[in-house]
C-alpha positions as CSV (number, residue, x, y, z in Angstrom):
1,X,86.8,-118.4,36.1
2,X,87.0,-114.5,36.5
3,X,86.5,-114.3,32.9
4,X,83.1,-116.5,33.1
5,X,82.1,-114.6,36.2
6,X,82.9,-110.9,34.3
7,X,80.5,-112.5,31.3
8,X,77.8,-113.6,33.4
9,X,77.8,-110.2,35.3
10,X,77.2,-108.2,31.7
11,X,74.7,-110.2,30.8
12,X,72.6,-109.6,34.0
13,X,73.5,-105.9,32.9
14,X,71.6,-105.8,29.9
15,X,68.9,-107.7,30.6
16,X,67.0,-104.9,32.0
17,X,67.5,-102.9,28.7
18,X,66.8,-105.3,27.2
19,X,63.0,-106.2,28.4
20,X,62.5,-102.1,28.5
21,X,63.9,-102.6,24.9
22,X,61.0,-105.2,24.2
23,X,57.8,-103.7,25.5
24,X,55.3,-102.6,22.5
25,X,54.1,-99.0,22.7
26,X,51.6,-99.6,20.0
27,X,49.9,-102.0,17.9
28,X,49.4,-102.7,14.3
29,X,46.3,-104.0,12.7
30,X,45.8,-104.7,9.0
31,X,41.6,-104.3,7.9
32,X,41.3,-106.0,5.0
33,X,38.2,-105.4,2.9
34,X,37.7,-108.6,1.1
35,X,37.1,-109.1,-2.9
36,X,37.4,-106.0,-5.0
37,X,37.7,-105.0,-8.5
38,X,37.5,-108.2,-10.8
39,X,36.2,-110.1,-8.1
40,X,32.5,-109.0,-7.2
41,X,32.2,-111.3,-4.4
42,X,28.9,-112.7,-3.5
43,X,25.8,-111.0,-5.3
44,X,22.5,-109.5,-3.3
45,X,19.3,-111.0,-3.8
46,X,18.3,-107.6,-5.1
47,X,19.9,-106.6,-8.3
48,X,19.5,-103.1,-7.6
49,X,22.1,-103.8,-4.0
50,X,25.5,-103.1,-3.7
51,X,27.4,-106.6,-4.4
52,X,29.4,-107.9,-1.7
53,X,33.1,-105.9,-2.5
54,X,31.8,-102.7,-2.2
55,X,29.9,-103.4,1.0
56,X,32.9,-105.3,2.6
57,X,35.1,-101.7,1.7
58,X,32.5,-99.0,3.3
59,X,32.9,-101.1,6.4
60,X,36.3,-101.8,6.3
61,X,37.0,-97.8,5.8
62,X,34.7,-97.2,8.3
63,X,36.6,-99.1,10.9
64,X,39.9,-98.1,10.3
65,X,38.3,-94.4,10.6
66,X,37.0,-95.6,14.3
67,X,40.5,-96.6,15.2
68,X,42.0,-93.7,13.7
69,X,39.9,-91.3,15.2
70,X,39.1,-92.8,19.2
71,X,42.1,-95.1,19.7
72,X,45.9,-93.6,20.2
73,X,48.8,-96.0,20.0
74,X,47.3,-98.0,17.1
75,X,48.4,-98.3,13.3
76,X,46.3,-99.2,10.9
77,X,47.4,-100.8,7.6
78,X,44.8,-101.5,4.6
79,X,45.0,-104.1,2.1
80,X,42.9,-102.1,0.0
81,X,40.8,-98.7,-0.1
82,X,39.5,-99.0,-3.2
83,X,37.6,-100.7,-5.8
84,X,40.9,-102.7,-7.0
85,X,41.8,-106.5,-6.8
86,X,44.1,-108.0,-4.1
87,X,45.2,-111.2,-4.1
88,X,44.7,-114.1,-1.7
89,X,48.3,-114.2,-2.1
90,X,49.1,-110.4,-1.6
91,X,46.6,-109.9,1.7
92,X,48.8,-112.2,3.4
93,X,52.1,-110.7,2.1
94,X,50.8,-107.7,3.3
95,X,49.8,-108.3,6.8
96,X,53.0,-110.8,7.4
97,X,55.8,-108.2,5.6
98,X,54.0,-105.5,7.8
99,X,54.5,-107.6,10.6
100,X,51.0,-106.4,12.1
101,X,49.7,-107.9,15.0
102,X,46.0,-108.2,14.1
103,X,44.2,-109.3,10.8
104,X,40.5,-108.4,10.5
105,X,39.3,-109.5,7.3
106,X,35.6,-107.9,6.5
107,X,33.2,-109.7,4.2
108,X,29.3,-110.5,3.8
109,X,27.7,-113.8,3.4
110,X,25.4,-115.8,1.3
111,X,23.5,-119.0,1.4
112,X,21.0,-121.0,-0.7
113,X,18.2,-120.6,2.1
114,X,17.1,-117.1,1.7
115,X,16.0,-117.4,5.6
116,X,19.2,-117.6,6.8
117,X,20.8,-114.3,8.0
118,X,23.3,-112.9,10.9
119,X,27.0,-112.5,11.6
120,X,29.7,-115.3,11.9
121,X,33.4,-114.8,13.0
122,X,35.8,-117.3,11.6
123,X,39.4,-118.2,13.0
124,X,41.4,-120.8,11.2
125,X,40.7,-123.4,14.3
126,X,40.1,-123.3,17.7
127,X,43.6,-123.9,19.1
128,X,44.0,-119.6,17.9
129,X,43.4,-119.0,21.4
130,X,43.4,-115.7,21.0
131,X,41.8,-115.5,18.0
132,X,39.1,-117.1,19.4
133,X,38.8,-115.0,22.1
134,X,39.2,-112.0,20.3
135,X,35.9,-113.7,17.6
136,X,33.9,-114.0,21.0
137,X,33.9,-110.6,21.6
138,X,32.9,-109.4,18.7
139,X,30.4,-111.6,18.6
140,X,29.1,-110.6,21.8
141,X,29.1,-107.0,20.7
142,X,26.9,-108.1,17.5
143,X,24.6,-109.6,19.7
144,X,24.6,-107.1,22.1
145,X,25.0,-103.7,21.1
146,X,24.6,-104.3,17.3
147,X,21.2,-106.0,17.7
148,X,21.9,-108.5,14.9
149,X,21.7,-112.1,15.4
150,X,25.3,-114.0,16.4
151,X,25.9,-117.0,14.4
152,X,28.7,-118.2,16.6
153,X,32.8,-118.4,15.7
154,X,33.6,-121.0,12.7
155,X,36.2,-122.6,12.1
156,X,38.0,-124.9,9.5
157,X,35.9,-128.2,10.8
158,X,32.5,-126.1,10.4
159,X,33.7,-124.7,6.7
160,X,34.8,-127.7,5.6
161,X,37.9,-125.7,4.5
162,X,40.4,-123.6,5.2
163,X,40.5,-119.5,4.3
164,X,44.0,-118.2,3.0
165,X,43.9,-115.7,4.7
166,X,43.5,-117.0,8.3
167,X,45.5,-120.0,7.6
168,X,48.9,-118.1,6.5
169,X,49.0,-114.9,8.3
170,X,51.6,-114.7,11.4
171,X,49.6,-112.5,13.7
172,X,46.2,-112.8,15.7
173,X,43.4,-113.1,12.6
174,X,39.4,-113.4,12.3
175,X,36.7,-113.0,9.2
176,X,34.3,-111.6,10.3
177,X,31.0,-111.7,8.1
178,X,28.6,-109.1,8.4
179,X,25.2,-110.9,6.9
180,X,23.8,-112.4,4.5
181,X,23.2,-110.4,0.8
182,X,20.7,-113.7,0.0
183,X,18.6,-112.6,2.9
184,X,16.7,-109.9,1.3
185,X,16.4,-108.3,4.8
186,X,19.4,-108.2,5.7
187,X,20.8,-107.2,2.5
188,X,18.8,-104.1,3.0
189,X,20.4,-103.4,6.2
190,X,24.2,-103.5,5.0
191,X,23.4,-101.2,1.9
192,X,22.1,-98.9,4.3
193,X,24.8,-96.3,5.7
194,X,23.2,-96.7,9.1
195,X,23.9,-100.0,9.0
196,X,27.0,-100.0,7.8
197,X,27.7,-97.6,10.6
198,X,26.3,-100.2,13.5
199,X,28.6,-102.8,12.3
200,X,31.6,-101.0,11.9
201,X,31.2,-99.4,15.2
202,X,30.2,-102.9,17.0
203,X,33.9,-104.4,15.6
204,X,35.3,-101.3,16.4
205,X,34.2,-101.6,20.1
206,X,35.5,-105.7,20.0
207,X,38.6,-104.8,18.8
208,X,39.4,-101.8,22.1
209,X,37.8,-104.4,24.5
210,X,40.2,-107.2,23.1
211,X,43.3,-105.4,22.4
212,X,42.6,-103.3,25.3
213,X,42.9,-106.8,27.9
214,X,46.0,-108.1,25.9
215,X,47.7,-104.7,26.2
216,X,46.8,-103.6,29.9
217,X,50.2,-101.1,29.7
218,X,49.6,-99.3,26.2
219,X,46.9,-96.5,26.9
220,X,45.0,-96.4,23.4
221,X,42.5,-93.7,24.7
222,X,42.8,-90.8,23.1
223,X,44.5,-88.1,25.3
224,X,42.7,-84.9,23.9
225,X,39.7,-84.7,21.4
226,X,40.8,-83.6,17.6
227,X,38.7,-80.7,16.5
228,X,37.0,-77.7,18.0
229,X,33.5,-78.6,19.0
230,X,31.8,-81.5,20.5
231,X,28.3,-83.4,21.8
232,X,27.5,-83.3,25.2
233,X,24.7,-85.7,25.5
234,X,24.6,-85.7,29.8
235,X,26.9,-85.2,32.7
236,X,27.1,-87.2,36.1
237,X,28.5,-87.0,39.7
238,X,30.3,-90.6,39.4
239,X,32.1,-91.9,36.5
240,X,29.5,-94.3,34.2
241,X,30.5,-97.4,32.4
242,X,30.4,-95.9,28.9
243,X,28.9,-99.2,27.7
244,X,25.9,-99.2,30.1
245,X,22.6,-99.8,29.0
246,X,21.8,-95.8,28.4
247,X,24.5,-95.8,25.7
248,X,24.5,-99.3,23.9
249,X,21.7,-98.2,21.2
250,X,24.1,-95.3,19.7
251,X,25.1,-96.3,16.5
252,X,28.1,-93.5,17.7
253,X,30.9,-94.0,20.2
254,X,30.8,-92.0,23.5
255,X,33.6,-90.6,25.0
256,X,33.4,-90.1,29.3
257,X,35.7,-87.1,30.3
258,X,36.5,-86.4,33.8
259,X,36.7,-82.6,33.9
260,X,38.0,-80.2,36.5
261,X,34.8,-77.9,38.3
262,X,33.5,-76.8,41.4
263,X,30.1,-78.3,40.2
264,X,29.5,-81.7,41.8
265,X,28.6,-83.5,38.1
266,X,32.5,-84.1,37.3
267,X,32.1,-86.2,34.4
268,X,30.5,-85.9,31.1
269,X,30.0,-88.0,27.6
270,X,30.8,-86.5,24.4
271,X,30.3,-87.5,21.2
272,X,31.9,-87.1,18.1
273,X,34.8,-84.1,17.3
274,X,33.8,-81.3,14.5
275,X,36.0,-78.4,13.0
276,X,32.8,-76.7,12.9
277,X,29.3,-76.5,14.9
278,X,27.3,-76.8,11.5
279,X,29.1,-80.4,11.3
280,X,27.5,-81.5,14.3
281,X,24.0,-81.0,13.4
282,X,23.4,-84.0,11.8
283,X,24.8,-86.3,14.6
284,X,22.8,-84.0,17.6
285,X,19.9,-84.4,15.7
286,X,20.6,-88.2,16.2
287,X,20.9,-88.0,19.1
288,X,18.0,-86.1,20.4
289,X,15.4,-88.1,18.7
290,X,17.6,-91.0,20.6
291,X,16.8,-90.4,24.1
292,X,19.1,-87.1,24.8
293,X,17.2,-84.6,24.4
294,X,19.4,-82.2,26.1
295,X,22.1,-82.8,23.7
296,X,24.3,-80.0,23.1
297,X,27.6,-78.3,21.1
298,X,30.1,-77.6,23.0
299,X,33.5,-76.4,22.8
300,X,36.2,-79.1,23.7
301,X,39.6,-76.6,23.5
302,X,38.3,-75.2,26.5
């Protein structure tokens, strides 16, 4: 009995290490740029367009640069970040041997009704509860902030089939499409950088709200800026939602600082991080024709 007792007693002992043991500290997240190399993908309306790989890849890129850049605590692993062919089979390999814990798969649409256009987010069937919710926010955030028009979340009834890629991987996955290349409107928009930019920064934002309620002890802000200079677009006396209605049309993130003065406006919002001033003018520029006119450099090492 003593010897039962004694075991029971150790085990008790480690559980505590052992749940400290099991907390995550950070995340992993595989963006997969769909198609590539031998595999075009779907084709543009407009000959002259970029076809659907190369699109899927400037967006992808562009995400994982988002996450690198304004999240901490995050790893991001690609299945491709170049023009080269992946596998159905290898995608899934990659995000499963990885053992990431979210799949974003990026591709564009097409249709035989030129008029139809907009962005879809497809899980492999509505039991991923958190897939689902995790498709419903960025969603929202297309509708919203990204001003495009939300086709809803699909799923394997409303395809008709499954996707490989949502089907077999172990972790949290969407496919999200970005629009339709056989909209000849829309097509314009995704082979336009600015464009590219809105949509990468509206999955961007889904994917910190989403991870951000699943993960409430992992801070993913970014503790200090990387790079000498900054945007100051405004400053105010009580912290601001940095998605409220005076930021949502920036195609750019904005970042709220609290910061220590004997002034009474104790917070401002930044944008962007430069090595240089000269690299900012572009984006101030942007930003002044954009409703903040008093836009300026500053320095953030300060």
């Amino acid at each position: 009995m003593r010897n039962i007792n004694f075991l029971i007693f150790s085990i008790f002992l480690l559980i505590p290490s052992f749940i400290t043991f099991g907390q995550k500290k950070k995340v992993v997240v595989a963006i997969d740029a769909g198609h590539g190399g031998t595999d075009p993908g779907h084709l543009s309306i407009n000959s002259k367009l970029l076809p659907e790989k190369d699109l899927n890849l400037a967006i992808a890129n562009l995400v994982a640069e988002y996450i690198s850049k304004y999240l901490s605590n995050v790893d991001v692993v690609h299945t491709r970040t170049d023009d080269s062919f992946v596998s159905l089979d290898d995608r899934v390999d990659i995000a499963n041997n990885k053992r990431v814990d979210y799949f974003i798969s990026i591709h564009c649409n097409a249709n035989d009704r030129a008029a139809v256009h907009g962005t879809e987010t497809h899980v492999h069937n509505l039991g991923s509860v958190k897939s689902v919710r995790f498709a419903s926010i960025l969603e929202e955030e297309f509708a919203s902030r990204a001003k495009r028009k939300s086709r809803g979340i699909k799923d394997t009834k409303d395809r008709e089939h499954s996707l490989q890629v949502l089907k077999y991987t172990e972790m949290t996955s969407v496919l999200i499409e970005c629009g339709f290349l056989t909209n000849n409107r829309e097509a314009g928009y995704l082979n336009t950088v600015a464009g590219q930019e809105v949509l990468a920064s509206a999955i961007f934002r889904g994917f910190r709200a989403f991870i951000t309620g699943e993960h409430p002890k992992i801070n993913f802000l970014e503790p200090t800026p990387k790079g000498e200079y900054s945007i100051q677009i405004m400053s105010s006396k009580v912290p601001l939602d940095i998605d409220e209605s005076a930021f949502r049309h920036l195609k750019y993130d904005v970042v709220r600082q609290e910061i220590s003065s004997t002034n009474e406006y104790k917070y401002r919002y930044i944008v962007g991080t430069f090595q240089t001033r000269d690299e900012s003018s572009e984006i101030l520029e942007y930003l002044k024709k954009n409703g903040f006119k008093d836009a300026i450099v500053i320095s953030v090492k300060n």
